[in-house]
Structures are given as C-alpha cells and as structure tokens.
C-alpha positions in Angstrom: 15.1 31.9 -14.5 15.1 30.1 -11.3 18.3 30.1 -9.3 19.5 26.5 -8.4 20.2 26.6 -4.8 24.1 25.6 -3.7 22.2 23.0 -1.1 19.6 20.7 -2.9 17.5 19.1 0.1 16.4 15.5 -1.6 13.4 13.1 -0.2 13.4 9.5 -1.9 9.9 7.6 -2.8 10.1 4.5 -2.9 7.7 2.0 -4.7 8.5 -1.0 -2.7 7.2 -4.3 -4.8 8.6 -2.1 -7.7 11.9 -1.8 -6.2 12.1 -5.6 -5.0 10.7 -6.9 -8.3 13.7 -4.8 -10.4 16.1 -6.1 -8.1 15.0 -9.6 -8.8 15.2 -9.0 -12.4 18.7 -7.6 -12.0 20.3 -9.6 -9.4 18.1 -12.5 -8.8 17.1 -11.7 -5.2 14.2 -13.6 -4.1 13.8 -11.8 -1.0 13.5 -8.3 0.1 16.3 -7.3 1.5 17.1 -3.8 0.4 17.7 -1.0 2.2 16.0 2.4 1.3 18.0 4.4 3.3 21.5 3.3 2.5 20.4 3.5 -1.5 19.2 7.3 -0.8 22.1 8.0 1.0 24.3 6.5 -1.6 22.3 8.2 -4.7 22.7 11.8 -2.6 26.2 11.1 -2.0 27.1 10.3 -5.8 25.7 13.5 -6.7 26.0 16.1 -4.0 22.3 16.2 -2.4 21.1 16.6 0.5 19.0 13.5 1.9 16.2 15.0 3.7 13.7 12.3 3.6 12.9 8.8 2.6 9.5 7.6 1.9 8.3 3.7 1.3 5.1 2.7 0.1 4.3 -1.1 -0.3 0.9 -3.3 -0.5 1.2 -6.0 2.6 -1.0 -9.1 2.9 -3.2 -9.4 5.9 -1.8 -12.1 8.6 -5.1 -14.2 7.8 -4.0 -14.5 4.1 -0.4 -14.6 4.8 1.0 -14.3 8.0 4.5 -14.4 7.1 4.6 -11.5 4.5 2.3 -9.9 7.0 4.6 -9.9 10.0 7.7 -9.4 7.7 6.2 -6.1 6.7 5.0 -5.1 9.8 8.8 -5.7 11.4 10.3 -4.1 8.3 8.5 -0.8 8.7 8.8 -0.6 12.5 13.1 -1.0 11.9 12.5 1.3 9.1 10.6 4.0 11.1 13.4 3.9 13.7 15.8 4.9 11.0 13.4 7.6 10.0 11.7 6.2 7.1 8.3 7.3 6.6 6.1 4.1 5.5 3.1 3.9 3.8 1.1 0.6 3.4 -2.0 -0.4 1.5 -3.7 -3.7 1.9 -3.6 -6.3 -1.1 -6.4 -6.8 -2.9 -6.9 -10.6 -4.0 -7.9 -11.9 -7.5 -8.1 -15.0 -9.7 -5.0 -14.8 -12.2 -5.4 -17.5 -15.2 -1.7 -18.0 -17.2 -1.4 -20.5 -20.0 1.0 -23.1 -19.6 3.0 -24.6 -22.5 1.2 -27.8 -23.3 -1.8 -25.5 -23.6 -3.5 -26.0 -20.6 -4.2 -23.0 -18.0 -3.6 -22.3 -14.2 -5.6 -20.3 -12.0 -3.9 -18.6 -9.3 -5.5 -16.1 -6.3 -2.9 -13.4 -6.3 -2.3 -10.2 -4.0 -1.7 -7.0 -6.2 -1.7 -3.1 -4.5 -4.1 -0.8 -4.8 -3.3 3.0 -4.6 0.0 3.3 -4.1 1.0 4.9 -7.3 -1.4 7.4 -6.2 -0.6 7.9 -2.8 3.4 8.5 -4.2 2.0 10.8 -6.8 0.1 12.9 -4.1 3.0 13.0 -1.8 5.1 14.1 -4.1 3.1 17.0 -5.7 2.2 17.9 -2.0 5.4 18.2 -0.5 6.4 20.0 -3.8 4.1 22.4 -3.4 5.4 22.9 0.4 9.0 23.6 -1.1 9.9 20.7 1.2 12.6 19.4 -1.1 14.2 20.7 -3.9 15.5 17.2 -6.0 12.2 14.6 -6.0 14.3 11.2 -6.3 11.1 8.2 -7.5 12.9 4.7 -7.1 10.3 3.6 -9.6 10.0 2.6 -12.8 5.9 2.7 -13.1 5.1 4.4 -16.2 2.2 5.9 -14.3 4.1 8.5 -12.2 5.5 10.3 -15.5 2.9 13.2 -15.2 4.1 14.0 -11.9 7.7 14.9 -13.7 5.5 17.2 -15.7 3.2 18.3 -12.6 6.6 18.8 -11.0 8.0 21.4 -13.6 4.5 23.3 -13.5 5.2 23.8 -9.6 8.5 25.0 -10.6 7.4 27.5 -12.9 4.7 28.6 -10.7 7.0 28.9 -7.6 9.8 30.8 -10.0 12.2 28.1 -8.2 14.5 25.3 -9.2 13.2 21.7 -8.8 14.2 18.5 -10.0 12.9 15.0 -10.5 15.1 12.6 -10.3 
C-alpha cells in the first residue's frame, strides 16, 4: 500500500466559464471576478496541502467578435501569469442557438461555446500525473466529462505504487 507522503504538493485546474457560471448560480455574480489563486490557496490551506500550481483554462472571443471579452481575457491572463498562473485559452467557436420563448414563439441567438478545453484539462492532468508532479489533483470543475480522469488518476497510482488524490 502506498505511503501518503507528510507533504502533499497540490496543482489546481481550473475550468474557467465553469467556474464563473457556478459562481453566478450561487452568488449572482455577473462578472468574472474570481481569483484562482487566492481560492487554491484558501482550499490548500483548509486542508494542509501544499499549493504547487494553478492552472486556468477558458474559451476567449476573438477582438473582431467581441473586443471587450477579448481584451478582458487577454489582461486577465497577463495579471494572472504574473502571479504564476499558468493559462490556457481556446478560441470560441460560434453557432446559431434557437430557445422557445413562453408565448411559443422562438429566438435565434449566435452564441460563443469552447471547444477542447475539457480535453486539454484532462491531458494535463493525466500528464503531470504521470510526472509525479503533484500528489493531490484539485479540478474546480463540475463537468461530468472529467470523471474518468478520477479513475485514470487511481490507475497511475496503482501503477506508480504511490499515493494520489483527486480532489
């Protein structure tokens, strides 16, 4: 049985629309305005890990589709690189959304959605796993998609005879 080390180095991955969309739900923000690091440093703190790296993965709109979002981002991930952060981005990919309204009618809408960013989490993951470069895997997430990395996760424990956790 592996031995769980008295040290537990941690590295946060952070879906970002996931992240700003549950805080909406919970607290009504409407803009955001969250900060990876301090939650990482505050989840490590409540339970005795070791941050060691935080990593942030959103979609961003191109500045001819909406230059606001666009430079937002861009400023966002430069202030988080200087804390450290390490960003990923993907480019939106625009479609035609229809919604029916309540008098029966429907609206068509173009909206942004990300492409491959549960993937590029899932990869990084699994990769720095497999480089024992953390021991605790903390996914501010709550995609059902990145459940087989838990599982991928306890299969590079097993084969490493070491103590990992997912978080």
């Amino acid at each position: 049985m592996p031995v769980e080390p008295p040290v537990k180095r941690a590295v946060a991955f952070f879906d970002g629309q996931n992240l700003f969309h549950c805080a909406k739900a919970a607290f009504g923000y409407t803009f955001p305005n969250y900060d990876p690091v301090a939650l990482s440093r505050a989840v490590c703190a409540q339970r005795g890990w070791h941050l060691d790296g935080v990593r942030f993965y959103t979609g961003v709109p191109d500045a001819t589709d909406n230059a606001f979002w666009s430079h937002f981002w861009t400023a966002k991930g430069a202030q988080m690189g200087r804390e450290g952060v390490t960003m990923y981005t993907r480019p939106l990919r625009y479609r035609n959304k229809q919604i029916r309204l309540p008098d029966g009618s429907t609206h068509t809408f173009l909206d942004g959605d990300e492409k491959g960013i549960d993937v590029r989490i899932a990869l990084d993951v699994i990769r720095l796993a497999h480089r024992q470069e953390f021991d605790v895997g903390i996914l501010f997430c709550r995609d059902q998609d990145l459940t087989e990395v838990a599982d991928e996760i306890r299969l590079i424990a097993r084969d490493q005879n070491r103590w990992i956790k997912s978080a």
